[in-house]
C-alpha positions, 0 to 999 in steps of 0.5 A: 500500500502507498501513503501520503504524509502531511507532516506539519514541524512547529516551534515549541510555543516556550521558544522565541521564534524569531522568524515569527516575530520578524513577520509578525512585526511587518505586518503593521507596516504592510497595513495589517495590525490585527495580525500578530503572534506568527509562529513560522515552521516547515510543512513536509510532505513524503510518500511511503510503501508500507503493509497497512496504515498501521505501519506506515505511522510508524514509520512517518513518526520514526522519520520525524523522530530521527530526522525531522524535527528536533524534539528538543525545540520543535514537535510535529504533528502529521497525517496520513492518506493512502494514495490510490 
């Protein structure tokens, strides 16, 4: 079986992000000061072959795990789709 992950890697929100805070301070110059408190992460997407839908998480969470998201400053969240 074939499965599409969407995986979304964020800052700890006891973290500064200072990339957030930077987009966050533009957007009064750029007319929006309603906006505020951008936090900014990645968004990964990936493919994996697995026996079942079971198998497949594991497999997205030890990925993220061991290569995508520094558990120490980041967590993660993801979901999954079989793809036909």
């Amino acid at each position: 079986m074939n499965f599409k992950a969407e995986i979304d890697v964020m800052p700890i929100e006891a973290l500064l992000d200072p990339q957030g805070k930077a987009v966050s301070n533009s957007m009064t110059n750029l007319g929006l000061p309603e906006i505020s408190g951008v936090r900014i992460g990645k968004h990964i997407t990936l493919h994996v072959e697995a026996k079942d839908q079971k198998t497949a998480e594991a497999k997205v969470d030890e990925a993220c795990k061991k290569l995508l998201c520094n558990e120490i400053m980041e967590f993660y969240k993801f979901q999954l789709a079989e793809v036909k």
